[in-house]
DSSP file (Angstrom, degrees, kcal/mol; ACC not computed):
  #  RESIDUE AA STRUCTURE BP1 BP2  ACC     N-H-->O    O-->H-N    N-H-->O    O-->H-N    TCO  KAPPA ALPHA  PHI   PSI    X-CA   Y-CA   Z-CA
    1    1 A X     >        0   0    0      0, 0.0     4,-1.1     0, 0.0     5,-0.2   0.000 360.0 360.0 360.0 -29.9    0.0    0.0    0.0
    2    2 A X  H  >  +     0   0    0      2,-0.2     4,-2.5     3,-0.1     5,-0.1   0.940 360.0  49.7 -70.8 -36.1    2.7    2.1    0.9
    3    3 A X  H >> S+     0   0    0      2,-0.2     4,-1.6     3,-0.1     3,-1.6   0.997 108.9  57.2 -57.8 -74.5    4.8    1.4   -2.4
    4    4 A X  H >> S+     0   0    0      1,-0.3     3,-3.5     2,-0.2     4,-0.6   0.555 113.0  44.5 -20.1 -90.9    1.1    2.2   -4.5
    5    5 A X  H 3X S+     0   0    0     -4,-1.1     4,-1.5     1,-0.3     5,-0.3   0.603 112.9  42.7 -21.7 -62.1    1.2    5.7   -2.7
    6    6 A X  H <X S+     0   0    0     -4,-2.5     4,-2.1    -3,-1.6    -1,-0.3   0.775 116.8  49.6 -73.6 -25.6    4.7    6.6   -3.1
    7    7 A X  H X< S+     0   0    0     -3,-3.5     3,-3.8    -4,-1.6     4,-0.3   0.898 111.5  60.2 -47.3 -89.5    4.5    5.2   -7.3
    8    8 A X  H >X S+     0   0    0     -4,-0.6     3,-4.7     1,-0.3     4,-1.6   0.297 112.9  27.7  -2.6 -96.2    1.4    7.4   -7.2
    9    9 A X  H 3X S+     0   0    0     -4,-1.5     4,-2.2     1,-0.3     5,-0.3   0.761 116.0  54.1 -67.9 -33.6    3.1   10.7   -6.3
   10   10 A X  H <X S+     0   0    0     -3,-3.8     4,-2.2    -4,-2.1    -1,-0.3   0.892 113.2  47.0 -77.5  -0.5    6.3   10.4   -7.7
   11   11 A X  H <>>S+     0   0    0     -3,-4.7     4,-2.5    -4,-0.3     5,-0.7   0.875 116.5  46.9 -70.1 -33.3    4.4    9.5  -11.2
   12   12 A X  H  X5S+     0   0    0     -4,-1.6     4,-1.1     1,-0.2     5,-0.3   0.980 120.5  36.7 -78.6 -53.8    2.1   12.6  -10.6
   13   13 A X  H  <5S+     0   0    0     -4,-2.2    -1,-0.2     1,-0.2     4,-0.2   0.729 128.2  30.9 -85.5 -32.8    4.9   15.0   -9.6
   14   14 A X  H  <5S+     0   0    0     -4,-2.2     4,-0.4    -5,-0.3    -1,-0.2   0.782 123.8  32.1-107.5 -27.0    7.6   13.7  -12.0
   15   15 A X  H  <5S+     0   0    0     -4,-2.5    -3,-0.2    -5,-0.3    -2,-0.1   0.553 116.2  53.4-117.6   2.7    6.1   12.3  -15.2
   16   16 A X  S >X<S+     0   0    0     -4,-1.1     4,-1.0    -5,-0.7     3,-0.5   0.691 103.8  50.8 -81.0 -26.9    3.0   14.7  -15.6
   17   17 A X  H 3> S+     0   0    0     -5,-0.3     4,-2.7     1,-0.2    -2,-0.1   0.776 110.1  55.0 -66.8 -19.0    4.5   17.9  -15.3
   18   18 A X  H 3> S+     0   0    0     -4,-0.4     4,-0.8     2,-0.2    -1,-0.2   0.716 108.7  49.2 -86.1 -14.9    7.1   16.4  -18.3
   19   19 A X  H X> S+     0   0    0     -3,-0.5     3,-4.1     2,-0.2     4,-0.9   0.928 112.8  49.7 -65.5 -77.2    3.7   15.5  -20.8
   20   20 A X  H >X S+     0   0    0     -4,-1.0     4,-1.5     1,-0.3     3,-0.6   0.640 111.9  45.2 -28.0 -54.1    2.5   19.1  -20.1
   21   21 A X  H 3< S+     0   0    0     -4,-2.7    -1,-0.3     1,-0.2    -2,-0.2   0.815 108.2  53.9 -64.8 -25.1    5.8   20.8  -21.0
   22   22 A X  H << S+     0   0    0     -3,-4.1    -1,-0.2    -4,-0.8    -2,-0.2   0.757 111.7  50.2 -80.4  -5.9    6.5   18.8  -24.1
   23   23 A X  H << S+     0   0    0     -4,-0.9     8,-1.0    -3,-0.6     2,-0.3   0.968 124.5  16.0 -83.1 -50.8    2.7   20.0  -25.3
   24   24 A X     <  +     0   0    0     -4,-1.5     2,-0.4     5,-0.2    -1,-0.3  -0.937  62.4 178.3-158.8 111.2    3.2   23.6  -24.7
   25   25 A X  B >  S-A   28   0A   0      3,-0.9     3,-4.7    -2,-0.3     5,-0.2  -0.933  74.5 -21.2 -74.5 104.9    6.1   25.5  -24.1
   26   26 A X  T 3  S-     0   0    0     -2,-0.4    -1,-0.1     1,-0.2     3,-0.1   0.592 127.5 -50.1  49.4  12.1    6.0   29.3  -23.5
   27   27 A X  T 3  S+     0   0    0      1,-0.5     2,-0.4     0, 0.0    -1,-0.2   0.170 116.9 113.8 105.0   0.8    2.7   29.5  -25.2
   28   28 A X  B <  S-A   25   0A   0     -3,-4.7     2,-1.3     1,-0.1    -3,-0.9  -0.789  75.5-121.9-112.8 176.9    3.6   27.7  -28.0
   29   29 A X     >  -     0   0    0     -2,-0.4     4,-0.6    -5,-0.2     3,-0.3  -0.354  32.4-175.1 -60.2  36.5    2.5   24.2  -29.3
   30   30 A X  H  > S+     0   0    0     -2,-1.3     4,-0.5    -5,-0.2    -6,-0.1   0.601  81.4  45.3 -42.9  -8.6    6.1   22.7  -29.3
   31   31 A X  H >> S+     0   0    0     -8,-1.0     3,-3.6     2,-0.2     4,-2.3   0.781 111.4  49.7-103.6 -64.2    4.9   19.4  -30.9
   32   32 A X  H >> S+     0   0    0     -3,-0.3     4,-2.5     1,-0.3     3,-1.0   0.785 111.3  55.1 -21.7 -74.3    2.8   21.1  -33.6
   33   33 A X  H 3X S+     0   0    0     -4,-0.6     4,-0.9     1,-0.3    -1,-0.3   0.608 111.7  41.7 -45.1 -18.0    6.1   23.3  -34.2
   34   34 A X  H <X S+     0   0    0     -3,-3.6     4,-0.9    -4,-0.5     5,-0.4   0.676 111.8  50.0-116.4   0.8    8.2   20.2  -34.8
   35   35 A X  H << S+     0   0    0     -4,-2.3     4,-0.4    -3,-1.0    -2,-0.2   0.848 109.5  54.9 -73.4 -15.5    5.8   18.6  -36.8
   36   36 A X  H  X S+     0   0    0     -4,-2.5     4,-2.3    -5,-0.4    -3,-0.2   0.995 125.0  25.9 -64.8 -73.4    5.5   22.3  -39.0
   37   37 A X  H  X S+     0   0    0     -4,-0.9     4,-1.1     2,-0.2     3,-0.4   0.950 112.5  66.8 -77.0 -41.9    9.7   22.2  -39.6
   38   38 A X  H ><>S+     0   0    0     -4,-0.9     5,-4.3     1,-0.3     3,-0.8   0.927 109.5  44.0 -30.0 -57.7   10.3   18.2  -39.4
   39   39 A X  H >45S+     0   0    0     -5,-0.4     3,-1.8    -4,-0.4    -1,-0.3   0.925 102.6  63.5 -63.4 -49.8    8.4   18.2  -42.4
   40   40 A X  H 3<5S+     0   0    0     -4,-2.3    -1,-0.3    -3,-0.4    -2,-0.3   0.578 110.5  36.2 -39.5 -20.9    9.7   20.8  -44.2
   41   41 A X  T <<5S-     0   0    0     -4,-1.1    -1,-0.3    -3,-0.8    -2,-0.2  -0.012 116.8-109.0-137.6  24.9   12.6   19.7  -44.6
   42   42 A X  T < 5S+     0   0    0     -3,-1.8     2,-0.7    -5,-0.3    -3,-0.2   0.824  72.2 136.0  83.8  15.8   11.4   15.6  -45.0
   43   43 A X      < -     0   0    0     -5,-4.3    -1,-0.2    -6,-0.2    -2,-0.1  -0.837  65.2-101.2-128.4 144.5   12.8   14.6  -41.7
   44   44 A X    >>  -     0   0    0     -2,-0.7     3,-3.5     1,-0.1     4,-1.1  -0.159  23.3-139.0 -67.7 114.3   10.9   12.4  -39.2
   45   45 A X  H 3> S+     0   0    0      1,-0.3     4,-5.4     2,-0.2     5,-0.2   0.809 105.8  52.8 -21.7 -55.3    9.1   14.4  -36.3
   46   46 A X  H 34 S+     0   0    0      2,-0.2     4,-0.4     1,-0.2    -1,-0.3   0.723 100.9  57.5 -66.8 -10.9   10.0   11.8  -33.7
   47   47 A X  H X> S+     0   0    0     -3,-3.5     4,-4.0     2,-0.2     3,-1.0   0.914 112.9  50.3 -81.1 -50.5   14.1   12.0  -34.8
   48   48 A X  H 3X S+     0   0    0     -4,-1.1     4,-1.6     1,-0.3     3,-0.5   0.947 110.2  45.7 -65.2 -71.1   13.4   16.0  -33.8
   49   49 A X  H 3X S+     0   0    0     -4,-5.4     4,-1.7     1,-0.2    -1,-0.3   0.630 110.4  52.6 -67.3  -7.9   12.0   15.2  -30.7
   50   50 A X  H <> S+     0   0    0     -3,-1.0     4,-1.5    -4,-0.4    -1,-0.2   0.928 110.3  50.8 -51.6 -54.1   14.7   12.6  -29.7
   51   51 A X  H  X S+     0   0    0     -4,-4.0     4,-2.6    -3,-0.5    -2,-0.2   0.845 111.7  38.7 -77.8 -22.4   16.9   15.0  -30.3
   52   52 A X  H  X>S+     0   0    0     -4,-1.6     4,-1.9     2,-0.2     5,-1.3   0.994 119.5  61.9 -61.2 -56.8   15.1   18.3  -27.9
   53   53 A X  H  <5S+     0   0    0     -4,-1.7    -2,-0.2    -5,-0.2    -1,-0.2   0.865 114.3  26.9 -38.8 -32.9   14.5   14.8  -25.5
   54   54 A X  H  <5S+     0   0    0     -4,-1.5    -2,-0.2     1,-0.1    -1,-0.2   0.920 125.0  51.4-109.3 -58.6   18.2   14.1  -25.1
   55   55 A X  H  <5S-     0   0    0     -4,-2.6    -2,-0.2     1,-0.2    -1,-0.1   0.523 133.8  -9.6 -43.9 -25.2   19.6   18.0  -25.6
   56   56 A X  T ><5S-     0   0    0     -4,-1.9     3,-4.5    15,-0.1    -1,-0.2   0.402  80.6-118.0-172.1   5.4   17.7   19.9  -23.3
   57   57 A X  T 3 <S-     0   0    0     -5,-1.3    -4,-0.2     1,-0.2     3,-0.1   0.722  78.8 -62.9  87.2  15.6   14.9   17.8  -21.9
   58   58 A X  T 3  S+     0   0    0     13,-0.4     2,-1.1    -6,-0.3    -1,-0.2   0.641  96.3 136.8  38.0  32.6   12.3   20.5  -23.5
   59   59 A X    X   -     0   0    0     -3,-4.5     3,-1.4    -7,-0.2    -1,-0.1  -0.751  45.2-152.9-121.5 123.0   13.4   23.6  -21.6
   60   60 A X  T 3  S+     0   0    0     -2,-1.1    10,-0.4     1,-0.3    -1,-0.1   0.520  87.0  50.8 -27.8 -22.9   13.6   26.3  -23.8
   61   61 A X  T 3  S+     0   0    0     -5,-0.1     2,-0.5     9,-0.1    -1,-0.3  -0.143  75.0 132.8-121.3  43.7   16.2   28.4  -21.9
   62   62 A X    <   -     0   0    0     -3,-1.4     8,-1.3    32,-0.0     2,-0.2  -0.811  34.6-171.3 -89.1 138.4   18.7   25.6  -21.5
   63   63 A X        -     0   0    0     -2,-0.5     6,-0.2     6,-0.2     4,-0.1  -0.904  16.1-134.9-149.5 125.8   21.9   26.8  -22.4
   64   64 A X        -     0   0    0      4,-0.2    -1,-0.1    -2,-0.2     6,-0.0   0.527  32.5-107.0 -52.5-151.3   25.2   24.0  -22.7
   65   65 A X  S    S+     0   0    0      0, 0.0    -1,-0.1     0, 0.0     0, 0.0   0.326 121.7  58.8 -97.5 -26.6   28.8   25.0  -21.0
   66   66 A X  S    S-     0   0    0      1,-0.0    -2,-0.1     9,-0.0     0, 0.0   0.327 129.8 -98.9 -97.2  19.7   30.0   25.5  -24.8
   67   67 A X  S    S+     0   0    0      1,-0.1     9,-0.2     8,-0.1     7,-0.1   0.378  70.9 155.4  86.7  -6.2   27.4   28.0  -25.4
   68   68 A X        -     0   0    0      5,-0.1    -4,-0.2     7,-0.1     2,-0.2  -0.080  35.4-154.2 -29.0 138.1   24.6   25.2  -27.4
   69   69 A X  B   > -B   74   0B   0      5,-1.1     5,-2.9    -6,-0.2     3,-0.3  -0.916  26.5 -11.5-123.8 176.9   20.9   27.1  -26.7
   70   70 A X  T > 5S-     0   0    0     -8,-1.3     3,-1.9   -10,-0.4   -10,-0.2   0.385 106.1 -21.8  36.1-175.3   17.5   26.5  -26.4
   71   71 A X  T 3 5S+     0   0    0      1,-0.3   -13,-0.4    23,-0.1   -12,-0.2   0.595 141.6  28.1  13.2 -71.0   15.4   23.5  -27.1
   72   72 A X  T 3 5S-     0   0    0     -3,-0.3    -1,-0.3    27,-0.2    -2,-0.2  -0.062 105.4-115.6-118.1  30.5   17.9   21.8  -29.6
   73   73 A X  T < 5 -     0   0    0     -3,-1.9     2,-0.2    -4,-0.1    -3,-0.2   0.808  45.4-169.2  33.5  78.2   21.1   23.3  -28.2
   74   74 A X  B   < -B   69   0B   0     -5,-2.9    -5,-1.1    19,-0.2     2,-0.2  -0.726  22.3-123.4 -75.1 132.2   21.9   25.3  -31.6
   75   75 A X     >  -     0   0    0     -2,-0.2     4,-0.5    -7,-0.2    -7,-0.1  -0.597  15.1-118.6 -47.2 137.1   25.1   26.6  -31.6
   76   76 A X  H >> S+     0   0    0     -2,-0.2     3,-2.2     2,-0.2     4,-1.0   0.977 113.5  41.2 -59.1 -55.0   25.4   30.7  -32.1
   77   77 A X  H 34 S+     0   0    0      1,-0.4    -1,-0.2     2,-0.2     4,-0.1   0.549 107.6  50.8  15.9 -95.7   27.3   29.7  -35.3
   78   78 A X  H 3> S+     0   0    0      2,-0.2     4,-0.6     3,-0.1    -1,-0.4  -0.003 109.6  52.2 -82.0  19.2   25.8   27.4  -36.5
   79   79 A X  H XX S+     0   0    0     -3,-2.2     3,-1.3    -4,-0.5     4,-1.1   0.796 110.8  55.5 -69.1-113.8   22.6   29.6  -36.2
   80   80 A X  H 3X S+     0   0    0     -4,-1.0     4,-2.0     1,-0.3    -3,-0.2   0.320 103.5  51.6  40.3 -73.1   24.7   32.0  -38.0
   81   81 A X  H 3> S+     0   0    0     -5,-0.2     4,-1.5     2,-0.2    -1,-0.3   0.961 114.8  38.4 -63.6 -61.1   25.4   29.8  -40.8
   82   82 A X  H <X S+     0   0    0     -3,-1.3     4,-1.0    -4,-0.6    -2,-0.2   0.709 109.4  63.4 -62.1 -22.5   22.0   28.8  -41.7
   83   83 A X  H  <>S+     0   0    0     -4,-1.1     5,-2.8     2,-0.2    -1,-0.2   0.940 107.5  43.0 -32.3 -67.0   20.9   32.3  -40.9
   84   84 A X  H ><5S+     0   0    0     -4,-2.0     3,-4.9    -5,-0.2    -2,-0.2   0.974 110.7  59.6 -66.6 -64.0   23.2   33.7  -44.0
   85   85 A X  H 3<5S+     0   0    0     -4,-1.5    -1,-0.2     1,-0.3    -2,-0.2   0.746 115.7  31.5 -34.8 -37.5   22.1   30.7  -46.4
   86   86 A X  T 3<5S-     0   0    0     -4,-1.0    -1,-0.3    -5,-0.2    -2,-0.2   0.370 103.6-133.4-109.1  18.4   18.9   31.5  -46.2
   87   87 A X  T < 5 +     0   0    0     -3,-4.9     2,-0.5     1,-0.2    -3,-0.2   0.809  46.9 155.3  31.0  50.1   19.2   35.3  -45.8
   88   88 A X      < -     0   0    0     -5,-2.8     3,-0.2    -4,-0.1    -1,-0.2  -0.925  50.8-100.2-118.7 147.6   16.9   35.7  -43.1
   89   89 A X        -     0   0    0     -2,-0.5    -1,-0.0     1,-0.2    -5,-0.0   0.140  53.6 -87.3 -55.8 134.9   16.9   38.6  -40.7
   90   90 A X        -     0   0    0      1,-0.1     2,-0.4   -10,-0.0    -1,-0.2   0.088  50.2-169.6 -52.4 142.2   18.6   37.7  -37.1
   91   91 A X        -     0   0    0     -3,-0.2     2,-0.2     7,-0.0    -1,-0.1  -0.980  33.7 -93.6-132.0 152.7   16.3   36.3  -34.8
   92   92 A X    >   -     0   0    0     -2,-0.4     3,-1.6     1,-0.1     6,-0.1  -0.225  39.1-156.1 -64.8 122.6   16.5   35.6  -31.2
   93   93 A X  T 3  S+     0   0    0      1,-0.4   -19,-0.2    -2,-0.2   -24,-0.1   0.565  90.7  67.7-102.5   8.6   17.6   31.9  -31.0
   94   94 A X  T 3  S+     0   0    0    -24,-0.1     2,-0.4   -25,-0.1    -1,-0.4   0.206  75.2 118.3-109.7  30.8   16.4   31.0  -27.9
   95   95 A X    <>  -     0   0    0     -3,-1.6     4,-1.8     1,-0.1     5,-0.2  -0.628  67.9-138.8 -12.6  95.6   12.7   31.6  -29.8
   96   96 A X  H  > S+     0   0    0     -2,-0.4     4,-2.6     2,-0.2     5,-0.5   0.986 108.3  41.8 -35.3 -63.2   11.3   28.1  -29.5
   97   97 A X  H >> S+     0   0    0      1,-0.2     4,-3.1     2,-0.2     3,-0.6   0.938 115.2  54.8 -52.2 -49.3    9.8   28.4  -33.4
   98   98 A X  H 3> S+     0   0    0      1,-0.2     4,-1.3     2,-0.2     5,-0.5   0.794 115.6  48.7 -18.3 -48.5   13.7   30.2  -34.3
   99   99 A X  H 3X S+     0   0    0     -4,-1.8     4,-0.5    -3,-0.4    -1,-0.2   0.791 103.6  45.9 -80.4 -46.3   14.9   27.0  -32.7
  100  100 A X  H <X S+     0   0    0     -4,-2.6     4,-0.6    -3,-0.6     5,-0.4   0.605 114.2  51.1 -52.3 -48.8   13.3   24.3  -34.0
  101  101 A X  H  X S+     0   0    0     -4,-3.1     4,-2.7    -5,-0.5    -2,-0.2   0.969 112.1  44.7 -95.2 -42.1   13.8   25.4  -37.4
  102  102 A X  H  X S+     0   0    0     -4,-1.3     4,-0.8    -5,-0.3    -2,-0.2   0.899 114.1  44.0 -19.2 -63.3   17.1   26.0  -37.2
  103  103 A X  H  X S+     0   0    0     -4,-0.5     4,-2.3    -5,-0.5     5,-0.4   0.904 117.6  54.9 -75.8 -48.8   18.3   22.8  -35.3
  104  104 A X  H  X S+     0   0    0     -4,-0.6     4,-1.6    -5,-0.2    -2,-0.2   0.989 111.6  41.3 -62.4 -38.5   15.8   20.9  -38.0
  105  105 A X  H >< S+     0   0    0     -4,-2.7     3,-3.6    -5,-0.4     5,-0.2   0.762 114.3  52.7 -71.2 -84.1   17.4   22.4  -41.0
  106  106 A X  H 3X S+     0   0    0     -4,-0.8     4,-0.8     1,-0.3    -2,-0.2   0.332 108.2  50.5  37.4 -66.4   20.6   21.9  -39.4
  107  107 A X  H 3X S+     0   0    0     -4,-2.3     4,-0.8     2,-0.2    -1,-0.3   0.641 102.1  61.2 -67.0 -37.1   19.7   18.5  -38.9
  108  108 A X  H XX S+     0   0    0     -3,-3.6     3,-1.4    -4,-1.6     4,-1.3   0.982 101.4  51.0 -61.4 -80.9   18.7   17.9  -42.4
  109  109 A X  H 3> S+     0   0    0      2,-0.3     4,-1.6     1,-0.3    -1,-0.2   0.545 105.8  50.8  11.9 -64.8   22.0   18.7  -44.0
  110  110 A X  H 3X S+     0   0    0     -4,-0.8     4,-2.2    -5,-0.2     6,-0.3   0.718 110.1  51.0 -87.1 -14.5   24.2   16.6  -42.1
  111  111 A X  H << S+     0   0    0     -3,-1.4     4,-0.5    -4,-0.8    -2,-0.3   0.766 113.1  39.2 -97.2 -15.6   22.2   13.9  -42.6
  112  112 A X  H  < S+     0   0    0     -4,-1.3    -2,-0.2     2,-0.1    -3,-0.2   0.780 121.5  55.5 -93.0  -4.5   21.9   14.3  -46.6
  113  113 A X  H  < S+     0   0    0     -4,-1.6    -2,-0.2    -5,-0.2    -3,-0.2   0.917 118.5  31.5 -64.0 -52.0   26.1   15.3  -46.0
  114  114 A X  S  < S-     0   0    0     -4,-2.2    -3,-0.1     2,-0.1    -2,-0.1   0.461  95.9-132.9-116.3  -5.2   26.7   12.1  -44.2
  115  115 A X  S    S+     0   0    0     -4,-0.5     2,-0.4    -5,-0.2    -4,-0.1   0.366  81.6  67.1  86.4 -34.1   24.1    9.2  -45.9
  116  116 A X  S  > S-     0   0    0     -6,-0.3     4,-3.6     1,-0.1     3,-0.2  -0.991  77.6-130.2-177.3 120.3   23.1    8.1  -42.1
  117  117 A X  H  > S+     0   0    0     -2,-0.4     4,-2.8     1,-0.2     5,-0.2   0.907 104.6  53.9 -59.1 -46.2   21.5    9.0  -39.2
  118  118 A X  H  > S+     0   0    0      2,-0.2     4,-2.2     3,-0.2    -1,-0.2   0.893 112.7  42.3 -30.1 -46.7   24.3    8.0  -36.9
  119  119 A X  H  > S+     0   0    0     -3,-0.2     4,-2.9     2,-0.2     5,-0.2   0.938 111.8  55.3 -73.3 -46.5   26.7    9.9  -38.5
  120  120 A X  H  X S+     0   0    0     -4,-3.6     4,-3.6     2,-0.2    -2,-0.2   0.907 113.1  42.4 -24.7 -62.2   24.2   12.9  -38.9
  121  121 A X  H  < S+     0   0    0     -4,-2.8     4,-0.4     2,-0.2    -2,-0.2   0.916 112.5  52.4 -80.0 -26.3   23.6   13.0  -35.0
  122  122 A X  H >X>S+     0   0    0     -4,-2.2     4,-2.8    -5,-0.2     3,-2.6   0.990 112.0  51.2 -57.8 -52.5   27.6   12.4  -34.0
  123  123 A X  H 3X5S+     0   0    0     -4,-2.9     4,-2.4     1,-0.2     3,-0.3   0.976 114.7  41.4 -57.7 -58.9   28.2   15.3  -36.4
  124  124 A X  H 3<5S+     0   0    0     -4,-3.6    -1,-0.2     1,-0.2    -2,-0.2   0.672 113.7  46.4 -68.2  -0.6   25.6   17.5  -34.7
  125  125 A X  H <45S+     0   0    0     -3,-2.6    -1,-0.2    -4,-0.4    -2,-0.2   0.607 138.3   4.8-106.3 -11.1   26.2   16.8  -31.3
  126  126 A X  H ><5S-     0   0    0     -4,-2.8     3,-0.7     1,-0.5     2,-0.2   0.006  97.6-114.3-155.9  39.6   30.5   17.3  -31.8
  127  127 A X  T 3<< -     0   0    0     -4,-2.4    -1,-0.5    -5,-0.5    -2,-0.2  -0.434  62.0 -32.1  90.8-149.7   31.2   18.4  -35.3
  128  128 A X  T 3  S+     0   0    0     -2,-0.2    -1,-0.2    -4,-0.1     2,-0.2   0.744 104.4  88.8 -90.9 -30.8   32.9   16.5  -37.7
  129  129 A X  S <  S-     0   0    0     -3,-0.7     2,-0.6    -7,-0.1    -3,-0.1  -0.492  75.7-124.9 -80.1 132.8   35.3   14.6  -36.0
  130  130 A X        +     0   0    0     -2,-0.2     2,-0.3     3,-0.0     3,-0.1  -0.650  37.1 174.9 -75.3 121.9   34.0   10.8  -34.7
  131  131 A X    >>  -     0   0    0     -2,-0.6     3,-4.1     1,-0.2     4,-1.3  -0.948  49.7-115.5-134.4 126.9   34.7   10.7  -31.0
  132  132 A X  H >> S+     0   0    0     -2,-0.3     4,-1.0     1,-0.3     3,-1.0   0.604 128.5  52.2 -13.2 -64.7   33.5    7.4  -28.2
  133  133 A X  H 34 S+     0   0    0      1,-0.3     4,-0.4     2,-0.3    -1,-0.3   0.350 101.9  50.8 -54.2 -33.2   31.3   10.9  -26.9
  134  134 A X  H <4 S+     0   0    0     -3,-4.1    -1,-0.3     2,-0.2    -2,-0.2   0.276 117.5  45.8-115.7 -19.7   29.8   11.6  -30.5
  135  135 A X  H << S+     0   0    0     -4,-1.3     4,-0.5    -3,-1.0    -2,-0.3   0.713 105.9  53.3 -79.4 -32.8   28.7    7.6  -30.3
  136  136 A X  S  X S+     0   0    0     -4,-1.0     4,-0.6    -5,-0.3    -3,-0.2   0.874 115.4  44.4 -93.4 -37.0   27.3    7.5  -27.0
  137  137 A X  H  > S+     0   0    0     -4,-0.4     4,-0.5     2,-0.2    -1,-0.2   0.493 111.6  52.1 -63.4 -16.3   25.1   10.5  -28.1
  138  138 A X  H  > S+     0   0    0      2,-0.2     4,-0.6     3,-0.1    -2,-0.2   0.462 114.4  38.2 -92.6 -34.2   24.2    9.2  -31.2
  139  139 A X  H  > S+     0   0    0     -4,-0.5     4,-2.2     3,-0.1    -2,-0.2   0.663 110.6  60.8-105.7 -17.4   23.0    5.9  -30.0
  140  140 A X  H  < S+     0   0    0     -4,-0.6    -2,-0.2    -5,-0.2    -3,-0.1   0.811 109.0  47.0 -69.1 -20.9   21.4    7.6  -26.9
  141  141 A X  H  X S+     0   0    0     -4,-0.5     4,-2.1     1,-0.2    -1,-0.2   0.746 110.0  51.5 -86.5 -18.2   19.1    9.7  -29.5
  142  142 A X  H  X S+     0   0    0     -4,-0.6     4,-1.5     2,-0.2     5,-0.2   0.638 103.9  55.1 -92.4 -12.7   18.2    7.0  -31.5
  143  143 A X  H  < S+     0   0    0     -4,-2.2    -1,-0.2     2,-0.2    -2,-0.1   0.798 107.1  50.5 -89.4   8.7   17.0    4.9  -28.7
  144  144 A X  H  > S+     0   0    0      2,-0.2     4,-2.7    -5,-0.2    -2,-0.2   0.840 109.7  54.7 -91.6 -40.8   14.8    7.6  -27.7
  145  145 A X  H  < S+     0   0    0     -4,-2.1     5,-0.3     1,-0.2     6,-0.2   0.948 101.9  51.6 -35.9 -82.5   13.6    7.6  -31.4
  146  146 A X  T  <>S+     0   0    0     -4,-1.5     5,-1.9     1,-0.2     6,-0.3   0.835 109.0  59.3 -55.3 -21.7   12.8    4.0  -31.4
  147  147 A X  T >45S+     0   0    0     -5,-0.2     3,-7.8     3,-0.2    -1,-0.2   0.987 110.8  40.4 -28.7 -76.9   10.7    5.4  -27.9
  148  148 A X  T 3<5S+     0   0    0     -4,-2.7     2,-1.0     1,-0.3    -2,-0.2   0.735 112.8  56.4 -43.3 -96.7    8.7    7.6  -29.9
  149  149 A X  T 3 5S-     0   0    0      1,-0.3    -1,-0.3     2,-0.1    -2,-0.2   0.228 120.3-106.1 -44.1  -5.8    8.5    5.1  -32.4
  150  150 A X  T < 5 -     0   0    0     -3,-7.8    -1,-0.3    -2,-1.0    -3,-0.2   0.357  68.6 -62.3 112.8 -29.2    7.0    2.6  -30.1
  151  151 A X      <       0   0    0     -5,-1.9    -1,-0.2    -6,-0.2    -4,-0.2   0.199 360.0 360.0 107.3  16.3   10.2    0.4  -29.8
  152  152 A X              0   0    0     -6,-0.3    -6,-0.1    -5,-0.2    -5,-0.1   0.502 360.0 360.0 -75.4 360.0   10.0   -0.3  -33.3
């Protein structure tokens, strides 16, 4: 009886507050917003929400020790870079929507640069270089993909 009780609350305290934040962030509709860029650019909703799941847990104002913000822990940079390609005017990049499309284009790229979602996510979580660090993140995003997906 005691156990029931103690499930009880730590389910209600710890793993309802985390539905509610992944629904709506700051007013916005963060899964509507990564099904809106995911798509644009062809790349499967649930890989974008592995990757906010394992980068910053879906809080918006997370920011890394190497300077990575928001949501999908964008580099200013790489922000930067995709910024100029596509000549649009700076925006604030810890902006959820800012953020999301940014880390999803981003995302896109390296994976039509590298052929493979493994290689894709090492590159986006430490560049170009393969490192034990840039594996263990890489398999850590996809097994929260295969979550989303259901364990499939």
């Amino acid at each position: 009886m005691i156990l029931a009780a103690v499930t009880f609350f730590y389910l209600y305290f710890t793993v309802q507050p985390r539905i509610i934040t992944e629904e709506l962030v700051s007013g916005y509709d963060v899964q509507a917003l990564i099904e809106t860029y995911a798509d644009a650019v062809l790349v499967d909703p649930d890989l974008i929400r592995a990757i906010i799941t394992i980068e910053s847990d879906f809080d918006p104002q997370c920011t890394s020790h190497v300077g990575a913000v928001g949501l999908m822990q964008v580099m200013p940079a790489t922000y930067k870079h995709v910024r100029d390609q596509y000549e649009w005017s700076k925006e604030d990049l810890y902006d959820i929507k800012t953020n999301i499309k940014v880390g999803s284009i981003y995302y896109d790229g390296l994976l039509h640069h590298y052929g493979s979602h493994s290689r894709a996510l090492e590159a986006y979580f430490g560049g170009h270089k393969q490192t034990p660090a840039t594996k263990r993140y890489a398999a850590k995003v996809l097994r929260q993909y295969k979550t989303y997906k259901g364990g499939k």
